[in-house]
C-alpha positions as CSV (number, residue, x, y, z in Angstrom):
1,X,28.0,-50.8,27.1
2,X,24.5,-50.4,25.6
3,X,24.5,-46.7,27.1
4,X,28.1,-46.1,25.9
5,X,26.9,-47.3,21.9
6,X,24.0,-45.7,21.8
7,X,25.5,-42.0,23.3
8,X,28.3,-43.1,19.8
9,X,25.3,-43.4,17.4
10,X,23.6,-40.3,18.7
11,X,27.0,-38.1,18.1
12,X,27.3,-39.7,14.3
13,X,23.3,-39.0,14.0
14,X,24.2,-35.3,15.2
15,X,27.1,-35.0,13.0
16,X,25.2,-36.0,10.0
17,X,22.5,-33.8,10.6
18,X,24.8,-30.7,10.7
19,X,26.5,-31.6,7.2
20,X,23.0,-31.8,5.9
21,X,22.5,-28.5,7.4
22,X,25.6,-26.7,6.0
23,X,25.3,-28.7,2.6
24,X,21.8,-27.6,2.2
25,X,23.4,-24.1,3.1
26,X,25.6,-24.8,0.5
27,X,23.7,-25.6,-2.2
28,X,20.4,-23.3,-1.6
29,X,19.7,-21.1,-4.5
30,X,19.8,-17.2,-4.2
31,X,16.6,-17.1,-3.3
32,X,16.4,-19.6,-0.4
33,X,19.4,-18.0,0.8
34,X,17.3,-14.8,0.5
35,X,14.0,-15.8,2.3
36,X,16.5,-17.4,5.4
37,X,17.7,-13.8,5.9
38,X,14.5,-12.5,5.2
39,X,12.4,-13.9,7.7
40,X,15.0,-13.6,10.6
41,X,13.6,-9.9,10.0
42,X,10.8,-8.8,12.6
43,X,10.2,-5.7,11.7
44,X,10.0,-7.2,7.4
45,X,7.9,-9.8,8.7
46,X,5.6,-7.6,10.9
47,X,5.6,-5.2,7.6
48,X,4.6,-7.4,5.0
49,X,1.4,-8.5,7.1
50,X,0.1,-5.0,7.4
51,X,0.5,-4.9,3.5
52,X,-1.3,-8.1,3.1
53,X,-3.9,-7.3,5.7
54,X,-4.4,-3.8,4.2
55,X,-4.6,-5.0,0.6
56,X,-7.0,-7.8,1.5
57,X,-9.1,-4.9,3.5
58,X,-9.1,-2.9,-0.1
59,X,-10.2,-5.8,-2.2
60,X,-13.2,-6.4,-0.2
61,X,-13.6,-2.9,1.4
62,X,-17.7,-3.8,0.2
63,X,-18.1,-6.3,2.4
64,X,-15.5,-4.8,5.2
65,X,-17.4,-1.5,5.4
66,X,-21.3,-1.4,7.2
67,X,-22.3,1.2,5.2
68,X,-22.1,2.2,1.5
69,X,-19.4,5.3,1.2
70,X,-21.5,7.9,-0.1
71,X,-25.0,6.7,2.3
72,X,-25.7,9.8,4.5
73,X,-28.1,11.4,7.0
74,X,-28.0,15.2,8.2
75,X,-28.6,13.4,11.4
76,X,-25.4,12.1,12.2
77,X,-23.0,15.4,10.7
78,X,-19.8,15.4,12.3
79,X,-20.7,12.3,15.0
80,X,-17.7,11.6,16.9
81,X,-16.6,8.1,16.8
82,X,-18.2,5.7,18.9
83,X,-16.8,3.7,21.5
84,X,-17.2,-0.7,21.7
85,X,-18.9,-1.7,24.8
86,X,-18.6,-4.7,26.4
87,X,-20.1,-3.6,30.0
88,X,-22.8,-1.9,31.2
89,X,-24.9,-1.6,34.6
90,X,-25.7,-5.0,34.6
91,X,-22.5,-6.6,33.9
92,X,-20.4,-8.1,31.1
93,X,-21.7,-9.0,27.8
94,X,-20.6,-11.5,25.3
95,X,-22.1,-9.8,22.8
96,X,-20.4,-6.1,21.8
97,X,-22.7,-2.9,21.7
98,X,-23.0,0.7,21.2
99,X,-24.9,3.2,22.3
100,X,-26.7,5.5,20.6
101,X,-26.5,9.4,20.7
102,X,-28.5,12.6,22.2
103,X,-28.0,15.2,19.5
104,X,-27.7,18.8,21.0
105,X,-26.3,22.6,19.9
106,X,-24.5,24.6,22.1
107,X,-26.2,28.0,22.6
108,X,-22.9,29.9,21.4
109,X,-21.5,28.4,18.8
110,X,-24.1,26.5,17.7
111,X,-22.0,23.5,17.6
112,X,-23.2,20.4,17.3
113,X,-22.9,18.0,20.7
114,X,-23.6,14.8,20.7
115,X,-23.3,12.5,24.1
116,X,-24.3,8.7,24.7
117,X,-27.2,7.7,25.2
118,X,-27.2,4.9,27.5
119,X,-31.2,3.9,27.0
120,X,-30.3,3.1,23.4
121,X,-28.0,0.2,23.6
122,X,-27.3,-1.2,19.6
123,X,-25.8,-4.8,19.7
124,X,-22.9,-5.5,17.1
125,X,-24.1,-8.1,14.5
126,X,-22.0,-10.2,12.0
127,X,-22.3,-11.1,8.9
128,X,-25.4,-9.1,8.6
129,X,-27.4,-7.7,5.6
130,X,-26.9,-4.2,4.8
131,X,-26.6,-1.7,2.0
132,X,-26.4,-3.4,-1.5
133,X,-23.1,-3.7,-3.3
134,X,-21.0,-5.3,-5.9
135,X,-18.1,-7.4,-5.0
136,X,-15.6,-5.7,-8.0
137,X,-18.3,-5.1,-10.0
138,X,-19.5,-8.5,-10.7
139,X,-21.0,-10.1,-7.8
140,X,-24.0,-8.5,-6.5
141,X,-24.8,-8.8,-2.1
142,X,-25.5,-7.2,0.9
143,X,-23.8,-9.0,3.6
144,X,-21.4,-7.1,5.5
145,X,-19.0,-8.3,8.0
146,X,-20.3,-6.4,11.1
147,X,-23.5,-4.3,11.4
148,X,-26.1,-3.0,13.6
149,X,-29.5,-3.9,12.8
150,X,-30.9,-0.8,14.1
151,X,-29.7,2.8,14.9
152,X,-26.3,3.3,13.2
153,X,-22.2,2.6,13.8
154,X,-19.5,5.1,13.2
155,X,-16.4,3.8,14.8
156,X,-14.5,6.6,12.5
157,X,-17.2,9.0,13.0
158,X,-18.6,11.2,10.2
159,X,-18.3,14.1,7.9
160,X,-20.1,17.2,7.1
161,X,-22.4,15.0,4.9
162,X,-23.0,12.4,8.0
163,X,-21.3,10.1,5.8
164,X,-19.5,7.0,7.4
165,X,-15.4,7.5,7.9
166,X,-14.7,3.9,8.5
167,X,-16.5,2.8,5.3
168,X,-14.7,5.1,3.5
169,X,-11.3,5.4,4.4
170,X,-11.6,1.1,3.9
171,X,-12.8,2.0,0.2
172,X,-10.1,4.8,0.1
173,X,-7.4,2.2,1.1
174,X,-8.4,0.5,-2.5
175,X,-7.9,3.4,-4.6
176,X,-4.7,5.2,-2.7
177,X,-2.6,1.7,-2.5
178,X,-3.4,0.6,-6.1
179,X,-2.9,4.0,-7.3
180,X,1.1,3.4,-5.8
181,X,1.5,-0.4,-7.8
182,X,0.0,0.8,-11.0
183,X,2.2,4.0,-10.9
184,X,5.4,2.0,-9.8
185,X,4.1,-0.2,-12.3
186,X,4.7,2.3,-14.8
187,X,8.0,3.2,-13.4
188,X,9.5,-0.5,-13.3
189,X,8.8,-1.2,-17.4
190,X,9.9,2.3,-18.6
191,X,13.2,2.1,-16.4
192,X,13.5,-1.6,-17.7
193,X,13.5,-0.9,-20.8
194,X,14.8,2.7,-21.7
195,X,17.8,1.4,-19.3
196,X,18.1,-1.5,-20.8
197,X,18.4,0.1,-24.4
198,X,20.8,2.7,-23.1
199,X,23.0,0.6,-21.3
200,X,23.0,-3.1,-23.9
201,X,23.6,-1.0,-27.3
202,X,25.0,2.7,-25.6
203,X,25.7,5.0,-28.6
204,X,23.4,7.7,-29.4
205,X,20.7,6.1,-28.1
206,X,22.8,6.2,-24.4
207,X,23.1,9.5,-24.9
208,X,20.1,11.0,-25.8
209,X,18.3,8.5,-22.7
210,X,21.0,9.8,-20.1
211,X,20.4,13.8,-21.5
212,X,16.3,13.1,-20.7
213,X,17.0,11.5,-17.4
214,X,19.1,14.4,-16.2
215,X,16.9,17.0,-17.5
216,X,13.7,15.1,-15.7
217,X,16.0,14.5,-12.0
218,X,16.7,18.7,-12.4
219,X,12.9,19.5,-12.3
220,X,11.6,20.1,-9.0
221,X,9.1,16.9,-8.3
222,X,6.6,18.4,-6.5
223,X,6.3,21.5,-8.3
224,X,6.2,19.5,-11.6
225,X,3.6,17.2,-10.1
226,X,1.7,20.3,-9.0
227,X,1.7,21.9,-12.6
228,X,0.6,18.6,-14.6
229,X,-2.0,17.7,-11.8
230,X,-3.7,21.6,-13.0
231,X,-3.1,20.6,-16.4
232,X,-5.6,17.8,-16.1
233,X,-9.0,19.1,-17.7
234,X,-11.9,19.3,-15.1
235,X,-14.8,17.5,-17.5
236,X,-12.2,14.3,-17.4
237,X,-14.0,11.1,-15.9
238,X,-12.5,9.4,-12.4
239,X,-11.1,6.7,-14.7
240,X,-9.1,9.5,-16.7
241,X,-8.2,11.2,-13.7
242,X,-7.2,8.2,-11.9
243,X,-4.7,7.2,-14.9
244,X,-3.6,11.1,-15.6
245,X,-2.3,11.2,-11.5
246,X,-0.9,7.8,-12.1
247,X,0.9,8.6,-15.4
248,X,2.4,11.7,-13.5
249,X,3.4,10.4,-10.8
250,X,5.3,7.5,-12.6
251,X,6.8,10.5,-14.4
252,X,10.0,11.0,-12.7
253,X,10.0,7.4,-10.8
254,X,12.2,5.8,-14.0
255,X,14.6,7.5,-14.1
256,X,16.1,6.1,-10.7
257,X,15.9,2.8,-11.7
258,X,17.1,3.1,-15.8
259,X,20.5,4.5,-14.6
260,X,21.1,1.5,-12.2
261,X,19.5,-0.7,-15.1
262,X,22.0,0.9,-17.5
263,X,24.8,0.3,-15.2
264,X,24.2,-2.9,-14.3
265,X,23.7,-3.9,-18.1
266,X,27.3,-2.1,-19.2
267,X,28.9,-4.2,-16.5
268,X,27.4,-7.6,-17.4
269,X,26.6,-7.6,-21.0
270,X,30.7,-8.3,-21.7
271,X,30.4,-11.1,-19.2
272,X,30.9,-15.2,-20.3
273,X,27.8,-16.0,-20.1
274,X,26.3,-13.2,-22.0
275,X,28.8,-13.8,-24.9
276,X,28.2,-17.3,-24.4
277,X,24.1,-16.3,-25.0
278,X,25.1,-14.4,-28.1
279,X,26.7,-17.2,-29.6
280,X,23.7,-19.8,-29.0
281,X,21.8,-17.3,-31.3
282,X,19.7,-15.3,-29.1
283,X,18.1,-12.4,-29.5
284,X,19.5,-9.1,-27.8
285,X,16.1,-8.9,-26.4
286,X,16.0,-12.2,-25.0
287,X,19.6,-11.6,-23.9
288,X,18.3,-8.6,-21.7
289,X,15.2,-10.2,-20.3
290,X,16.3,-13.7,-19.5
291,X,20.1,-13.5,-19.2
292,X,21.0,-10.4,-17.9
293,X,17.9,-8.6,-15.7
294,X,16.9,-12.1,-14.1
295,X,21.3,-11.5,-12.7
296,X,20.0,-8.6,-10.5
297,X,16.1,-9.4,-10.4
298,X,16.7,-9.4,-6.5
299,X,17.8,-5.8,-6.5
300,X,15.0,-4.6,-8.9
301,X,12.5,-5.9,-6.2
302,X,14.1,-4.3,-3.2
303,X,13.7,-0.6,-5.5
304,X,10.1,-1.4,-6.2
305,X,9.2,-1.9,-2.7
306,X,10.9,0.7,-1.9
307,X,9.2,2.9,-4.6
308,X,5.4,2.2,-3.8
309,X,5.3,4.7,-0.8
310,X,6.9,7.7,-2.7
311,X,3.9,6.8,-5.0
312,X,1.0,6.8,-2.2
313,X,2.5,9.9,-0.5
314,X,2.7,11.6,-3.9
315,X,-1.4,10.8,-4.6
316,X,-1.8,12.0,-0.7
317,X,0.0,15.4,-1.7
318,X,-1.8,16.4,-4.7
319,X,-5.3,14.8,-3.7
320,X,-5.1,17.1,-0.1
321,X,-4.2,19.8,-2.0
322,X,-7.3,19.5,-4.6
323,X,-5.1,19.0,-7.7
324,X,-4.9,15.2,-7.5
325,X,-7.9,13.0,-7.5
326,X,-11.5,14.5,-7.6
327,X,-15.0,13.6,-5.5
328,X,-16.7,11.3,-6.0
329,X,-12.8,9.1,-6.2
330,X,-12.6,8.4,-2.6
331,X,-8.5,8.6,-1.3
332,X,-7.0,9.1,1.9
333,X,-5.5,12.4,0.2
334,X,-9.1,13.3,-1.1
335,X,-10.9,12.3,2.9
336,X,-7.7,14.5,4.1
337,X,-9.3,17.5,2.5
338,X,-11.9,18.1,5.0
339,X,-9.1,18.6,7.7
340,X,-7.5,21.6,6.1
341,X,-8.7,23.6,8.4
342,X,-7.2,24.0,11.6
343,X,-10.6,25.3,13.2
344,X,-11.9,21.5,11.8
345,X,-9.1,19.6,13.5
346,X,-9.8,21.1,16.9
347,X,-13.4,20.6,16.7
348,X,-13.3,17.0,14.4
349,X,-9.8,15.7,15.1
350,X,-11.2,12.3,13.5
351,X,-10.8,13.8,10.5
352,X,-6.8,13.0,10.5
353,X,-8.0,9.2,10.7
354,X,-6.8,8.7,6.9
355,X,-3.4,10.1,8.0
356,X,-3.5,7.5,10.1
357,X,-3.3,5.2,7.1
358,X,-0.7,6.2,5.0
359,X,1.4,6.5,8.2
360,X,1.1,2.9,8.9
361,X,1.6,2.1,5.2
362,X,4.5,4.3,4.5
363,X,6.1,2.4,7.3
364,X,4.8,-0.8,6.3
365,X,6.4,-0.3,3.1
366,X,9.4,0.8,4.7
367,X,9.9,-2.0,6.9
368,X,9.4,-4.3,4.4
369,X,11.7,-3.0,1.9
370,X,14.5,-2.6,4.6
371,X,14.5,-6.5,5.2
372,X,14.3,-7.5,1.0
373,X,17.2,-5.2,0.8
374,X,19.2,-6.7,3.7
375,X,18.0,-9.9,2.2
376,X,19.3,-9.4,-1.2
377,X,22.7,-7.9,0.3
378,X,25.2,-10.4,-0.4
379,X,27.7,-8.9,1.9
380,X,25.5,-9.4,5.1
């Protein structure tokens, strides 16, 4: 009896718990339903942490990197990455290590050659002092998060200046990914608003918007991004050059978004609650901003996300090309220069490293953007 009462209390306990659940279902917000889609997403999920793990790598790229990006030593030119150790002759080691190098030329080619040197074993220190740097400019240190404290790490290898790959293409992850949210940026408030004119008043202000956006979608990008990148004068300073590639990128990026701003806006701004907005008293620009582009805020996300790697492969483009950022600006597009040559891939295929990068972000990017679209699809 006891058995038979208690198996009754745990079916009205079970039942009770699934009306919470489909109540709770029910009554979630957009964007709870949103972030229960979302995170059933692997490959979103599995995006979004290479994003945060490679933005948190570029806002501390100082104290990531064991050398300062432009230290160098004819020494070590062209040193092929070196391998972690954990083993030698006598056994395992807790500790990792490298080895150092014998540096010789080949009697031909006069190539460099460089082979391990197994008497020179350097063990792999953390938290150790190092080159001097400023945390963003403020906060003056040397500690770096791995280091030897004698003979030298490359685990990129170097360049023609023996200059550390690893430390650089960590700095060049700061400037390439910033240099896609500031552009996109850009993009999101110019689309924002011209479509939002165009599409809340329409008129001759519709008109003359639309007649720019076509004649901006008919220009070949890359050509025009190739022409204004020339454009920029050579005595500019990074800073100016940074913001001139940015501006140029963000050039044509609006124009996507301001139609689907503009469509949006013509099919909601007759709706109840707009009208109902109207006759509360509220501004037309308050009816935009708070009323009408919050209704498809979800979609505006999605086309940002999805924005940001047309931006980093746009930088990547001119800077390989030498008409986008300049030395001493530090890029993946600008480290990709140095593998231009075909000759310099077969001998230094390290050189492709940055690649590397803005494969694994692209994607990232990608990824991500796929599950905040499937996410924001109501239909799915």
């Amino acid at each position: 009896m006891r058995n038979q009462h208690k198996s009754r209390f745990e079916r009205v306990k079970d039942k009770r718990k699934k009306v919470s659940a489909e109540e709770r279902l029910y009554i979630a917000s957009q964007w709870q339903l949103m972030w229960g889609k979302f995170i059933k997403n692997k490959l979103a999920i599995f995006g979004g942490i290479v994003l945060v793990t490679f933005y948190l790598v570029g806002l501390l790229c100082a104290f990531f990197s064991p050398y300062d990006i432009h230290k160098h030593s004819i020494k070590y030119i062209y040193c092929p990455p070196q391998k972690i150790h954990f083993f030698d002759e006598k056994g395992f080691h807790l500790r990792p290590f490298v080895y150092g190098f014998n540096l010789t030329k080949d009697p031909v080619t006069f190539r460099r050659i460089y082979k391990e040197d197994k008497r020179e074993k350097y063990p792999i220190y953390f938290f150790v002092g190092g080159d001097e740097y400023k945390l963003w400019n403020l906060f003056p240190a040397d500690i770096h998060l791995f280091g030897v404290k004698r003979g030298a790490i490359f685990l990129f290898g170097t360049d023609k200046l023996g200059r550390d790959l690893f430390s650089r293409n960590l700095y060049a992850a700061r400037i390439s990914l910033s240099i896609g949210l500031v552009g996109v940026g850009m993009s999101f408030i110019l689309g924002c608003i011209l479509g939002g004119i165009s599409g809340y008043y329409g008129g001759i202000a519709d008109i003359i918007i639309q007649r720019v956006i076509e004649f901006l979608i008919s220009i070949p990008t890359i050509p025009l991004w190739m022409a204004l990148s020339a454009a920029l004068p050579t005595q500019w300073s990074p800073i100016k050059i940074y913001f001139g590639i940015t501006i140029i990128l963000s050039l044509k990026g609006w124009c996507g978004l301001a139609r689907v701003v503009r469509g949006k806006l013509l099919e909601l701004k007759e709706e109840d609650f707009t009208m109902a907005a109207k006759i509360a008293g509220a501004t037309d620009g308050r009816v935009i901003t708070r009323h009408l582009l919050p209704s498809f805020l979800s979609y505006l996300i999605v086309s940002i996300t999805l924005s940001i790697p047309r931006m980093i492969l746009g930088e990547t483009t001119l800077s390989f090309l030498g008409l986008g950022l300049r030395p001493p600006v530090v890029s993946w597009g600008t480290l990709m220069q140095h593998a231009q040559k075909m000759g310099a891939i077969a001998l230094q295929p390290w050189l492709l490293i940055p690649g590397l990068f803005v494969i694994i972000a692209v994607l990232a990017f990608n990824f991500l953007g796929d599950g905040l679209r499937d996410a924001a699809d109501p239909y799915k």
